[in-house]
C-alpha positions as CSV (number, residue, x, y, z in Angstrom):
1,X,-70.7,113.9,-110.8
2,X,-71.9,112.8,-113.8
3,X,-71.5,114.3,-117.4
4,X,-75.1,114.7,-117.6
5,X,-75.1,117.1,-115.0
6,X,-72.0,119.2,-116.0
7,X,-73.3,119.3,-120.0
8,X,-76.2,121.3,-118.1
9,X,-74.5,123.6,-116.3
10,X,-71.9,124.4,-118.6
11,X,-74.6,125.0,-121.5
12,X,-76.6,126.9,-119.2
13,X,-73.6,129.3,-118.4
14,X,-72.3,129.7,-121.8
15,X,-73.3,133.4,-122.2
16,X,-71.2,134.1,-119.0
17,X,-67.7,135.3,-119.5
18,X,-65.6,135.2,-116.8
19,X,-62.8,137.2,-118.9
20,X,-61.0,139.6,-116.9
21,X,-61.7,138.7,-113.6
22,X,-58.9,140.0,-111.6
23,X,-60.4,140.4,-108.3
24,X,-58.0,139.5,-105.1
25,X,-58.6,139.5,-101.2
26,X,-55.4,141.4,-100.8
27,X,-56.5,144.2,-102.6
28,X,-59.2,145.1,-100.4
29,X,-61.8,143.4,-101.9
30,X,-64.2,140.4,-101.3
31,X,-66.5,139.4,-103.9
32,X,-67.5,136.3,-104.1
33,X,-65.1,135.1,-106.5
34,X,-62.1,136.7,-104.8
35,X,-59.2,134.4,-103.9
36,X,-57.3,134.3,-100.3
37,X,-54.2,133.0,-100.0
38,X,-52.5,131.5,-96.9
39,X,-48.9,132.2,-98.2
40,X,-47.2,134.4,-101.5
41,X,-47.0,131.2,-103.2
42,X,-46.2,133.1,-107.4
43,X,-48.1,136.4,-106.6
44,X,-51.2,137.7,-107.8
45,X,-52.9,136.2,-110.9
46,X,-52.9,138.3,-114.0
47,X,-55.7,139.1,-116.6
48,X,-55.7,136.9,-119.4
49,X,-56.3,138.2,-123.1
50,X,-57.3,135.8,-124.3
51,X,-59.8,135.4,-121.7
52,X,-59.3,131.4,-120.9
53,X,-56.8,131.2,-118.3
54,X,-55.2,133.4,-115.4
55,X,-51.7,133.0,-114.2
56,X,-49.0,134.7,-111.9
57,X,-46.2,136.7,-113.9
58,X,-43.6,134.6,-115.9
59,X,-45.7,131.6,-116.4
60,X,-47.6,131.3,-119.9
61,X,-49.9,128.7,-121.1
62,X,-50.2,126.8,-124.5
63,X,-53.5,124.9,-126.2
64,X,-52.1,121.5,-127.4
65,X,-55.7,120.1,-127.9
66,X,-59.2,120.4,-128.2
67,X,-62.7,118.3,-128.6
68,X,-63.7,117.9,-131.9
69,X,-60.5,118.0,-133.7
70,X,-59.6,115.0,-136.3
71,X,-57.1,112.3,-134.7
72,X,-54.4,110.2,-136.4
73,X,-56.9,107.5,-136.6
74,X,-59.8,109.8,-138.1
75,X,-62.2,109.4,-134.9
76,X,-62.7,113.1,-133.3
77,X,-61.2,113.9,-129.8
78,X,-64.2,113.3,-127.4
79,X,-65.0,115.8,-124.6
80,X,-65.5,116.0,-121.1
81,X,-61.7,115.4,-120.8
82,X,-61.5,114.4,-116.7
83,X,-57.8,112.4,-115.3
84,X,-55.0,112.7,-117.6
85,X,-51.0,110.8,-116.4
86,X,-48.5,111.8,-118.3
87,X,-45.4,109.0,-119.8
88,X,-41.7,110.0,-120.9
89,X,-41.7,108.1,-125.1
90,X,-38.1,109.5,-125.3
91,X,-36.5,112.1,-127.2
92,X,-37.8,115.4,-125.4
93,X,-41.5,114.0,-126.1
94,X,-44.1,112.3,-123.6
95,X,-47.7,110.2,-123.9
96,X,-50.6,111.8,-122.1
97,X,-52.9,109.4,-121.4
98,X,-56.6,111.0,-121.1
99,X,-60.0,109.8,-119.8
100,X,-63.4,111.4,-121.3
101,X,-66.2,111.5,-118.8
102,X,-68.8,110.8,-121.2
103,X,-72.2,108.7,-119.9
104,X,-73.5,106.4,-122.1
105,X,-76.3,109.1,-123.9
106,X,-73.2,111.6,-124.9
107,X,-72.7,110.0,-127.9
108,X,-72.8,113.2,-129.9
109,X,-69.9,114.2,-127.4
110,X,-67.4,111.3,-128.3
111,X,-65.1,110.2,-130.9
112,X,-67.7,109.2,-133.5
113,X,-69.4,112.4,-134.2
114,X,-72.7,113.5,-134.2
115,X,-75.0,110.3,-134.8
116,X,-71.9,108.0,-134.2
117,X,-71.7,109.1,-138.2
118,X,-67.7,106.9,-137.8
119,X,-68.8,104.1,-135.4
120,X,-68.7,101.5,-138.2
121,X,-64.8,102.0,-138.4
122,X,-64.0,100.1,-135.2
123,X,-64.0,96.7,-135.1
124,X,-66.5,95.6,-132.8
125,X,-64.3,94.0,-130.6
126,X,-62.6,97.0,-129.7
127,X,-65.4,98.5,-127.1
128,X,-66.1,97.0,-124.0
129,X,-70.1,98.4,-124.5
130,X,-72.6,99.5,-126.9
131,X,-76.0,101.1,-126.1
132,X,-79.1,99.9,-127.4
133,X,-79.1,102.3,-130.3
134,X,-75.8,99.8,-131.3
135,X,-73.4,102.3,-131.4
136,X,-70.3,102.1,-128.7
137,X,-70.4,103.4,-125.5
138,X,-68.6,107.1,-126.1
139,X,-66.5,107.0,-122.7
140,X,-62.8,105.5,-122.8
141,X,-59.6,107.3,-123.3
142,X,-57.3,109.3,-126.0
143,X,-53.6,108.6,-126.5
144,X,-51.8,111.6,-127.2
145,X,-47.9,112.2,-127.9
146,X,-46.6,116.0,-127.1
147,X,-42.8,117.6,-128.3
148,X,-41.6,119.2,-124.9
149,X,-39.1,121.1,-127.1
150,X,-41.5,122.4,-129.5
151,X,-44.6,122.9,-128.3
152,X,-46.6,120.7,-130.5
153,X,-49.1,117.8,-130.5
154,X,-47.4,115.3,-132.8
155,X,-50.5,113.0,-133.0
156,X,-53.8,111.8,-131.1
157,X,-55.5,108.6,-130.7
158,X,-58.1,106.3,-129.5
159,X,-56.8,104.5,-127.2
160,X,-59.7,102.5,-124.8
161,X,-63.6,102.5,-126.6
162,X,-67.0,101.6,-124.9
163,X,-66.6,102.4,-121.5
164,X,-68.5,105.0,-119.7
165,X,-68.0,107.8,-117.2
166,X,-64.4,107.6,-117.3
167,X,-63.1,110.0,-114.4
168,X,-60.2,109.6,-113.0
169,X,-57.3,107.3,-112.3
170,X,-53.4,106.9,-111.8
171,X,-50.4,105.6,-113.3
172,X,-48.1,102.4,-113.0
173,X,-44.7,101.8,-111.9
174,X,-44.7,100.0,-115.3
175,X,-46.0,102.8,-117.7
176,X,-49.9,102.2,-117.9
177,X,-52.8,104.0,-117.1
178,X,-55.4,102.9,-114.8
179,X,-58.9,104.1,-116.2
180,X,-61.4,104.1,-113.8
181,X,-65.8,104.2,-114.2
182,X,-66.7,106.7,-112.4
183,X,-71.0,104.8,-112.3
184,X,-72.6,101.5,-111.3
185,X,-74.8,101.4,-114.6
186,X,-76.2,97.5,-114.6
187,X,-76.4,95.5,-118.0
188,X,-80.3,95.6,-119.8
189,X,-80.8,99.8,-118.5
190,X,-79.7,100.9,-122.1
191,X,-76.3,99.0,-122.3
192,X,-75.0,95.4,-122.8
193,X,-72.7,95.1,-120.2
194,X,-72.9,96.0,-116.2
195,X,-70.0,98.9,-115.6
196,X,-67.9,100.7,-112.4
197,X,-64.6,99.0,-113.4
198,X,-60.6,99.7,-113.7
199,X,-59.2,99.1,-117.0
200,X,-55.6,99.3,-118.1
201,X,-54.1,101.3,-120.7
202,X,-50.7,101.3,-121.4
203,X,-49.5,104.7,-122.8
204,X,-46.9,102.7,-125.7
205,X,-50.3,101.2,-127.1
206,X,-50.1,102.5,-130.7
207,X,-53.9,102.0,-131.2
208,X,-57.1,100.5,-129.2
209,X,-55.9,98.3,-126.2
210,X,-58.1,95.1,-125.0
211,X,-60.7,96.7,-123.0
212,X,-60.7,94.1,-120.5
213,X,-61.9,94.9,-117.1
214,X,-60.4,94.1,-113.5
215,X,-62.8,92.9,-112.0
216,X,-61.0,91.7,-109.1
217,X,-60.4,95.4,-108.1
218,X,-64.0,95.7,-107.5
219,X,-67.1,97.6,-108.9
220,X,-68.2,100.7,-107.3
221,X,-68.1,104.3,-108.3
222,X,-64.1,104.5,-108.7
223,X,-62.5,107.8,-108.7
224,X,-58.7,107.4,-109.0
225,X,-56.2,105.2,-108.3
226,X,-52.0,105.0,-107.1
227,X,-49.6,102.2,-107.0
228,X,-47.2,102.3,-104.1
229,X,-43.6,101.1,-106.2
230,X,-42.4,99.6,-103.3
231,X,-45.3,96.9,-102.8
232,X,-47.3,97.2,-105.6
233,X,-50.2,97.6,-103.6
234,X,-53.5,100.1,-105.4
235,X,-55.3,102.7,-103.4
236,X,-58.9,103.6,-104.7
237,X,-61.1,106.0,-104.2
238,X,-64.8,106.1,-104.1
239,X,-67.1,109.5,-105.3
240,X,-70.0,109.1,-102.6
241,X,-70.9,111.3,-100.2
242,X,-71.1,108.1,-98.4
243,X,-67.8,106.2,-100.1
244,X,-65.0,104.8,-99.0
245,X,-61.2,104.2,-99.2
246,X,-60.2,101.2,-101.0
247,X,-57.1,99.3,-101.6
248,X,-56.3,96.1,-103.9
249,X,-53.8,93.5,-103.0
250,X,-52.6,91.9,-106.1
251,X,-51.6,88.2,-106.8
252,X,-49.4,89.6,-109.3
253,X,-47.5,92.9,-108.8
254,X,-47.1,93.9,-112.4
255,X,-50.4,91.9,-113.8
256,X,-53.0,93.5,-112.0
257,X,-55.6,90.8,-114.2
258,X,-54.3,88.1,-112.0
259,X,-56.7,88.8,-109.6
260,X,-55.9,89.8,-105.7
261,X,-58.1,91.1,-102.1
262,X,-60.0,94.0,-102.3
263,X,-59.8,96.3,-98.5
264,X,-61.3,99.0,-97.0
265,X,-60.1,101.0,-94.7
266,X,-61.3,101.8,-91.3
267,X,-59.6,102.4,-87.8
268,X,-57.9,100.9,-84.8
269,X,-60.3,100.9,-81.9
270,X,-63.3,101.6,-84.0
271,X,-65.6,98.9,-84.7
272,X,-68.6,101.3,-85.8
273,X,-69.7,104.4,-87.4
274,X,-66.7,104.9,-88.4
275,X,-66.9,108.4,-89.9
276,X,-64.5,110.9,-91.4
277,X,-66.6,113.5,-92.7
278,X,-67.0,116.2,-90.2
279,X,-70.4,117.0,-91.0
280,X,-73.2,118.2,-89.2
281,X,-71.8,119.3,-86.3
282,X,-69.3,116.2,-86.2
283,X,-65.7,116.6,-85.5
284,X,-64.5,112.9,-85.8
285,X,-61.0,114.0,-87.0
286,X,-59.2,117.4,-86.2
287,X,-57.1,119.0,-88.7
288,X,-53.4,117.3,-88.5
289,X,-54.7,114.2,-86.7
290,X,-53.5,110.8,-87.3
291,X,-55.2,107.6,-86.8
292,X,-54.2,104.0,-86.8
293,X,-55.0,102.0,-89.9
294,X,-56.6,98.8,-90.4
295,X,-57.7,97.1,-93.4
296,X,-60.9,95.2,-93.8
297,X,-61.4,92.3,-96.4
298,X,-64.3,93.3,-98.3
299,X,-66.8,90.4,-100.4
300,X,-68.9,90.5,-103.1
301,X,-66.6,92.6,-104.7
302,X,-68.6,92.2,-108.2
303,X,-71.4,94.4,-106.1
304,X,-74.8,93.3,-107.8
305,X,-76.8,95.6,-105.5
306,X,-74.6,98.3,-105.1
307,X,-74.4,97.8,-101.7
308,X,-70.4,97.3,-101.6
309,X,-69.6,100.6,-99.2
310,X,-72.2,100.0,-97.2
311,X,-71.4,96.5,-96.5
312,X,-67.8,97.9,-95.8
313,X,-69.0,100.6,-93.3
314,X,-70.8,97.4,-91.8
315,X,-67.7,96.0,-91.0
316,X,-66.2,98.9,-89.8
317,X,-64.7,100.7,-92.6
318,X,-64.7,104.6,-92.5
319,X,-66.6,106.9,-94.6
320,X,-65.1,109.8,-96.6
321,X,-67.3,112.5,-98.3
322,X,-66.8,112.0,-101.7
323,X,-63.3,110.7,-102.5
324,X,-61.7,112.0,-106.2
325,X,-58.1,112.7,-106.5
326,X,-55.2,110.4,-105.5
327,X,-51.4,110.8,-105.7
328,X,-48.6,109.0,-104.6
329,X,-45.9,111.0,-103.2
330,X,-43.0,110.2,-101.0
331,X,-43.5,107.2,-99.4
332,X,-47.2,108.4,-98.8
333,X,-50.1,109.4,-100.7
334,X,-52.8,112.5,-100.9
335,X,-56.1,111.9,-101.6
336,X,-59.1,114.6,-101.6
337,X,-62.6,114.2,-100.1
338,X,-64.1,117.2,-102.4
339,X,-67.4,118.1,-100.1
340,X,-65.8,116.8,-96.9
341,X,-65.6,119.5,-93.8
342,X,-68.1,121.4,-91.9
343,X,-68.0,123.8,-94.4
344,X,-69.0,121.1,-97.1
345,X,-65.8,123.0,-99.0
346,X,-63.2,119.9,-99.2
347,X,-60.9,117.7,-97.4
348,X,-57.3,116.2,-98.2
349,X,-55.9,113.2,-96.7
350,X,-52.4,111.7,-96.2
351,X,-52.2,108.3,-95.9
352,X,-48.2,106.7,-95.1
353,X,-48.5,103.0,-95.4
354,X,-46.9,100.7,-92.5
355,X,-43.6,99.3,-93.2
356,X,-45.6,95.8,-93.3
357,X,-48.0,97.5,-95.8
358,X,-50.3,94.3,-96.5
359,X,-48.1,91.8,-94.6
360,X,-48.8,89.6,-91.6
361,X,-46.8,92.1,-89.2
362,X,-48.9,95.1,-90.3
363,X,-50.9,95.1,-87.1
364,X,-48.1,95.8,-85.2
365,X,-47.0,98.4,-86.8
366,X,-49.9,99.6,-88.9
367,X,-50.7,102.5,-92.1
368,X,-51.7,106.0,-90.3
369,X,-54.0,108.1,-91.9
370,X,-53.7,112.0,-91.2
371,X,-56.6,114.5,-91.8
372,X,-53.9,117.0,-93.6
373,X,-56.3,120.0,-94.4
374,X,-60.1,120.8,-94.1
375,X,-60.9,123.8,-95.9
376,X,-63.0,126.0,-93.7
377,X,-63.5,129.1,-97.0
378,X,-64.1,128.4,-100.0
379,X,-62.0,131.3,-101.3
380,X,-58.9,129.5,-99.8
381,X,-59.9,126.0,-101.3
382,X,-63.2,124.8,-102.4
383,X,-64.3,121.3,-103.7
384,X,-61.2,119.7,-104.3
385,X,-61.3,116.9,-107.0
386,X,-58.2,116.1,-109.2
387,X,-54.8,116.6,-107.9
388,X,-50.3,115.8,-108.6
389,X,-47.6,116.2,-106.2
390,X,-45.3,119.2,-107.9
391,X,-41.5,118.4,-108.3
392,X,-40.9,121.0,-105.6
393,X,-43.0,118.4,-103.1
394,X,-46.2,120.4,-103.0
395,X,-49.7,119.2,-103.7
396,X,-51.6,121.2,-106.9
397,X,-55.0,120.9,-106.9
398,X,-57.9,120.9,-109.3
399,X,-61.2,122.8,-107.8
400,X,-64.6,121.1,-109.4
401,X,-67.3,123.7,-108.0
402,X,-69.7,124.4,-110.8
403,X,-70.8,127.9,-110.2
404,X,-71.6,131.2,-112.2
405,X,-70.1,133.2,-109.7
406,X,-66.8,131.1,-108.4
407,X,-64.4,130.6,-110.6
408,X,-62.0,127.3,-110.3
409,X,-58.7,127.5,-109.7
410,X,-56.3,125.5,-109.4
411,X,-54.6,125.6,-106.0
412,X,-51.6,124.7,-104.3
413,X,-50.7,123.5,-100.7
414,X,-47.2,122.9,-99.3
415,X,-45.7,120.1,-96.8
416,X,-47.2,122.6,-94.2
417,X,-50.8,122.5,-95.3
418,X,-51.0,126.4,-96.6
419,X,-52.6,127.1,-99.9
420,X,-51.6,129.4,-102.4
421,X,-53.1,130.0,-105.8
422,X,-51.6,129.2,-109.1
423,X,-54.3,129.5,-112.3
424,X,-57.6,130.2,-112.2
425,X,-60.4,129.2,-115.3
426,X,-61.1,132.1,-117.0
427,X,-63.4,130.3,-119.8
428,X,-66.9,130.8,-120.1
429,X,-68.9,128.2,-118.6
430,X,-65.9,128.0,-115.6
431,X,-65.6,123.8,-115.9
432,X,-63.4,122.1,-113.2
433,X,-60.0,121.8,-113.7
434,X,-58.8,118.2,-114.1
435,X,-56.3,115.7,-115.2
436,X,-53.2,117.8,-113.4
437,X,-50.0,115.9,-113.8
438,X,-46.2,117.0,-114.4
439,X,-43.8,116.4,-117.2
440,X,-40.8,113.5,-116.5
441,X,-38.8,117.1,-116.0
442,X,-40.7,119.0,-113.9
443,X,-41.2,121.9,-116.1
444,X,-44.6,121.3,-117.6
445,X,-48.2,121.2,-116.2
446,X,-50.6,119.5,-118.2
447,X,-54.1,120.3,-117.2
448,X,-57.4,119.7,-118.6
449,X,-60.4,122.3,-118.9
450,X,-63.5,119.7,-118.3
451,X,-65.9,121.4,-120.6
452,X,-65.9,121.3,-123.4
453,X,-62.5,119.8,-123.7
454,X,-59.4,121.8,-123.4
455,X,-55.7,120.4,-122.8
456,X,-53.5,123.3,-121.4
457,X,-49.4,123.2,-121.1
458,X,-48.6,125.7,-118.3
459,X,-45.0,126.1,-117.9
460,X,-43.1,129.4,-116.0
461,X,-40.5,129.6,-113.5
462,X,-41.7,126.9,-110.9
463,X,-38.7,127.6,-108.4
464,X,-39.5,130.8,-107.5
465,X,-42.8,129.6,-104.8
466,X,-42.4,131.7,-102.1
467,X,-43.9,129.9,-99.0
């Protein structure tokens, strides 16, 4: 999606209030807002107060930052916060990384203020972009460090400038933070530059980082992004309805600018129409099926026509319906297809690489790629976007439907594929949840609000799941 689209809906919805909401299925009602869930998983949600966001009993919540509010570097926290990882700096404090989905017209909505009234305080060098108004593109990221013991933001900063449409992404083994542009926006339509690349943050970087592209890891509309440790090998995803699942093969293991081969994935045995969606009456992958992996160089990677999935479905790479979140787990990975299903209400796939991930001997013994749960009611699980794997193994995911009447929540599923609920947005406007990731001990869930910029820390007793 893009921010144009969500600035709409959330203005449009601002005189809603979704305060109070306490509706459940188990108690004998079914609006349509009500929530089902497959096991206990905390219990019932509870009203919120405050009216911003619902939890089960014992957990509690804390604002650690908001759009608009003056950073360390006097630039203003942008909005449309979207994929957040999260870095241990030592000492009982951590680095959360951020991305702002901001298009390259939000410039009232980024770090310069209204006008771009404190763009001439960075160094031109220090965007990637600028529009043709000359001010800097207003996507990129924010740096911020957070005290786990007390509960306070000890600074923000700028930390990647001129990008655009900054969704989601994934950390390193090595402590960066893979931005990734979320459009295909060419160079002369309003910017300088052509867009729809990874860029690297790391989370130590004390101010703006290079924002030097990786172009090697293609251009297309990239979602998020994982790093299996073991290989060093980068699984992308691709927001289509019509995208695909990528992965990068570096030269370089730890210097993803050295270049590598850009993949797609399709299946063993199928050589066309490869098709994972399950739409319209199609049922080209059941629920807990597996199929045989195989990986598809992929040319042209640079993508001057936008043409890059479909020249990957050519060659028989499937297609997912609208790839977003991606997580690496345990020796596997998760990774949501948010309008996927004959219901159109969300897909999550597993993915456990071969042993000879990327390797000559892969063929023999190749990746397998598991259909692990098609939502079928979107009060169980609808539109899944952002998600993290929990310290207790289970996935936690961020629902992206824009709606005045549904709520998002964020959900949870475990090893066995049955969702529970954990939080549900109780803010006006109801903006996806995103940017879900843990702290280095387990006991803190950062989470963004999308619109018009929230960052939660959601901690409670997290061992007490009942599944």
């Amino acid at each position: 999606m893009t921010f144009s689209r969500r600035a709409f809906i959330a203005s449009a919805a601002t005189s809603l209030a979704f305060t109070g909401f306490s509706a459940r299925a188990q108690d004998g009602e079914t609006p349509s807002y009500a929530y089902i869930n497959e096991v206990e998983g905390y219990g019932p949600l509870l009203p919120d107060p405050k009216g911003m966001l619902e939890l089960p009993s014992g957990f509690s919540y804390r604002v650690i930052s908001q759009a608009g509010e003056t950073m360390a570097d006097g630039f203003l926290v942008p909005g449309a916060f979207d994929g957040m990882g999260c870095f241990d700096v030592g000492d009982g404090k951590v680095a959360l990384v951020r991305n702002h989905e901001l298009g390259p017209r939000a410039f009232d909505y980024g770090a310069f203020g209204l006008g771009g009234r404190l763009a001439d305080r960075l160094p031109k060098d220090r965007a990637y972009d600028f529009g043709d108004t000359g001010l800097p593109l207003p996507g990129g990221t924010t740096t911020m460090i957070y005290d786990l013991k007390s509960g306070q933001t000890v600074s923000q900063h700028l930390s990647l400038a001129g990008t655009a449409v900054n969704c989601a992404g994934g950390v390193t083994p090595w402590g960066s933070w893979l931005t990734c542009e979320e459009t295909t926006l060419t160079a002369g339509l309003e910017i300088g530059k052509d867009h729809g690349y990874v860029f690297e943050v790391p989370h130590a970087a004390k101010g703006l980082v290079d924002p030097n592209p990786l172009k090697a890891m293609g251009r297309f509309k990239h979602e998020a992004a994982c790093i299996d440790p073991r290989t060093g090998v980068v699984y992308m995803t691709e927001d289509l309805p019509d995208g695909l699942f990528y992965r990068f093969l570096p030269n370089d293991r730890r210097n993803l600018a050295a270049g590598g081969r850009l993949q797609v994935l399709g299946f063993v045995g199928v050589t066309e129409d490869a098709d994972t969606r399950n739409q319209e009456g199609e049922d080209n992958i059941k629920q807990g099926a597996w199929k045989d992996a195989r990986w598809i160089d992929i040319d042209g990677v640079d993508n001057p026509y936008d043409d890059l999935r479909l020249r990957g479905h050519a060659k028989g790479a499937a297609f997912f319906a609208r790839g977003e979140g991606l997580w690496w787990g345990q020796g596997e990975l998760y990774f949501t297809a948010t309008s996927g299903g004959a219901a159109g209400a969300g897909q999550i796939f597993r993915y456990v690489p071969s042993p000879q991930e990327g390797q000559a001997g892969e063929a023999d013994q190749p990746g397998r790629l598991q259909l692990f749960v098609e939502s079928k009611n979107e009060s169980v699980l609808d539109y899944a976007d952002n998600i993290t794997i929990s310290p207790l193994g289970h996935i936690l995911v961020c629902e992206d439907r824009y709606s005045e009447v549904k709520p998002n929540h964020i959900k949870g599923i475990t090893p066995a594929g049955k969702v529970y609920t954990l939080a549900r947005n109780a803010f006006r406007g109801n903006a996806e949840f995103a940017g879900a990731c843990f702290s280095p001990d387990g006991q803190t869930l950062f989470v963004n609000v999308q619109w018009p910029g929230i960052t939660l820390a959601i901690t409670g007793p997290w061992a007490t799941l009942k599944a």
